[in-house]
N, C-alpha and C positions, 0 to 999 in steps of 0.2 A: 125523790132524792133531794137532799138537804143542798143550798147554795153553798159552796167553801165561802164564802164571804159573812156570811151569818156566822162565823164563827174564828176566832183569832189566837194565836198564840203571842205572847210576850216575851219578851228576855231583853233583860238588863246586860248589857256586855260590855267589859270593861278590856282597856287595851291592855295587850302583855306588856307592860312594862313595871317597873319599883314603883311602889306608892300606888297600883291600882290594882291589887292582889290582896285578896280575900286574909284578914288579920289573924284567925285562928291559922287559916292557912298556910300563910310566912313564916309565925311562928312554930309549926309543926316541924316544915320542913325546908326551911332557908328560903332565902329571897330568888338565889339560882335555881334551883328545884322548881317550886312555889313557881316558878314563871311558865315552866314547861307544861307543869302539871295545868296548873288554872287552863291554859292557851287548848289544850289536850280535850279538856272537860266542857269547855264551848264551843271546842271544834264537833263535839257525842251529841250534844246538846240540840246545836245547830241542826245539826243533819236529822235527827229525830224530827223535829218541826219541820223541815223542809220534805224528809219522805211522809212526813201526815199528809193525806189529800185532802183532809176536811175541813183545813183551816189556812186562812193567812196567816205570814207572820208579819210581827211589828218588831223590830228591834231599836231598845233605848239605846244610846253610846254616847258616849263625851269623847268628839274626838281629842287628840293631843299633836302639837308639831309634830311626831315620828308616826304617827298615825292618824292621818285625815281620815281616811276611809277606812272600810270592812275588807279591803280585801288580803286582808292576813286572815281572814274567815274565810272568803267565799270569794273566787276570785272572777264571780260578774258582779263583783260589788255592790250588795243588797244596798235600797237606801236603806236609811233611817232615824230615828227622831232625835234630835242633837241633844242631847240632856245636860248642857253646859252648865256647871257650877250648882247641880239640883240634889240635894241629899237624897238615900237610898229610899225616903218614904214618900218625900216631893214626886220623887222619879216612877216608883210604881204606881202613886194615883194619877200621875200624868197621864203616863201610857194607855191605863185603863180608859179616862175620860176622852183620849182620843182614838180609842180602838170604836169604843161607840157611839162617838160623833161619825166617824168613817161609816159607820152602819152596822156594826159588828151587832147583832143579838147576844154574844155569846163572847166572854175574853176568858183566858188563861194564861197566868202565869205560869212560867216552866225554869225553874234554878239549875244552872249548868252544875252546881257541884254536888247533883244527888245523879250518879251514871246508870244507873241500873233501870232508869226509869223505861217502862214500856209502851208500845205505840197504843195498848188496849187499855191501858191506864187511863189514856189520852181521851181515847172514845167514852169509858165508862161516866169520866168525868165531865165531860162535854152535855153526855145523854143525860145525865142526870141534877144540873144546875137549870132552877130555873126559877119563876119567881118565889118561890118559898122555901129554895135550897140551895145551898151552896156548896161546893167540891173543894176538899181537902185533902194534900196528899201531907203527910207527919214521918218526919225524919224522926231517927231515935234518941239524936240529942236535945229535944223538941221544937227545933225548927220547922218550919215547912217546904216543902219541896212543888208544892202543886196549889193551885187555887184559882177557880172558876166561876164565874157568877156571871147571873144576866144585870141589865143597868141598872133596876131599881134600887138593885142593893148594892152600887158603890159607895156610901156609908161605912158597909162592913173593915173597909181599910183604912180608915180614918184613926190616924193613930200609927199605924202599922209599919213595922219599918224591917223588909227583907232581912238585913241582919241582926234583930236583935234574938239575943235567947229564951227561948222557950216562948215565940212568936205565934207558935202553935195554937198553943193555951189563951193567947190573946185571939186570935180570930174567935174559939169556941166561945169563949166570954161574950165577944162581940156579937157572933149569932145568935146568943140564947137571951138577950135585952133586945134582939131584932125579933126574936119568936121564929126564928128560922132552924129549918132543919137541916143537918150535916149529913155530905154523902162524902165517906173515908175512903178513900184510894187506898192500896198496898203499903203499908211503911217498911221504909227503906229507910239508909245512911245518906249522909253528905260525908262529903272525902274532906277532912279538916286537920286530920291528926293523921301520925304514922300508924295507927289500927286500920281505922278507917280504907287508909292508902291501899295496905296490905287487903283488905276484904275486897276490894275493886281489883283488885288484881285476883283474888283467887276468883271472883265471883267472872272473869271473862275465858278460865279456863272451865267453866261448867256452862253445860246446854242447858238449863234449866233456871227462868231465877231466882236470884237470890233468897230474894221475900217474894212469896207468890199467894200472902193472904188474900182469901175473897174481899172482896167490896162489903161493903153493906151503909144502906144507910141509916139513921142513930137522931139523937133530937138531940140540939144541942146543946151540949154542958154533960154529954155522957163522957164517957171514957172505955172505956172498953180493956209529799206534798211538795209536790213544787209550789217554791213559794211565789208569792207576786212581790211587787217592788217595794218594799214599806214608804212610809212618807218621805218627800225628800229633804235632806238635809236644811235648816233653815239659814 
């Protein structure tokens, strides 16, 4: 049996408040909305990573005066790593570089605003990153929702900035001048627009989900848990 520490989940979490809500998002659906919903989508988020057994989580956060801590998430109040004044790309090669300083063999990042994502995702992605390949889950507006790799290829996110669009297309780029192989997770939406909103909603009144393409893995430039404490606040 694999150590849960050999292996880690990330998430960027940003407080509900104005000004730290996801910009397509806002725009979709007002800043009132938009606060409930964002809060709603890391609250799915969150708990997906904490019912994984296989993994730690790290959580990034800036906190803000109305919100020092996590526990508008999680009310033993996870630590985690203060990402004060760090942009979205600073912020996820951060996390990564200290998931496996911590020891972590193995990190993934997990985007609270793709909700359908599933716990076997998690594993398939996990199993199959390793040094010659990396885990990629693709949203359909081509963002990314998933991404796993072991340390030697922290590289591959140099550059990379959680929200930029068609961020997707930039990892593949990234692995195919690394000579690395891509294993594709299920593609799924992120919740950004009022479509989008409406398919999460229909998509929690069906047993089955949404998108349940197999995996496969592909070279790249094709196309086709309780948790522990994270670090403590510094």
């Amino acid at each position: 049996m694999h150590d849960k520490r050999d292996n880690c989940i990330i998430m960027l979490a940003d407080a509900p408040e104005p000004g730290k809500i996801n910009y397509e998002l806002k725009t979709a659906l007002g800043e009132e909305r938009s606060l409930h919903v964002s809060r709603d989508l890391l609250s799915r988020a969150y708990c997906l990573a904490k019912t994984f057994k296989a993994a730690t989580i790290l959580i990034s956060y800036e906190k803000t005066p109305a919100h020092q801590d996590l526990t508008w998430l999680d009310a033993e109040d996870p630590g985690f790593l203060d990402a004060r004044g760090s942009a979205p790309g600073e912020q996820l090669t951060t996390a990564f570089s200290l998931a496996f300083n911590a020891g972590a063999k193995k990190a993934l990042f997990l985007s609270h605003l793709s909700p359908v994502v599933k716990e076997e995702w998690l594993s398939q992605a996990f199993e199959a990153a390793d040094e010659k390949t990396i885990s990629l889950g693709r949203n359909q507006d081509g963002s990314f929702y998933l991404l796993a790799f072991t340390r030697n290829n922290l590289k591959i996110i140099n550059g990379i900035s959680p929200g930029n669009p068609n961020n997707a297309e930039e990892l593949l780029d990234q692995a195919k001048k690394a000579g690395l192989a891509v294993f594709t997770a299920p593609e799924t939406f992120a919740v950004k627009t009022e479509e989008t909103m409406r398919k999460w909603l229909e998509s929690k009144k069906k047993e089955s989900p949404a998108f349940a393409a197999p995996a496969a893995v592909e070279e790249a430039g094709a196309r086709p848990a309780k948790s522990h404490k994270a670090p403590e606040r510094q």
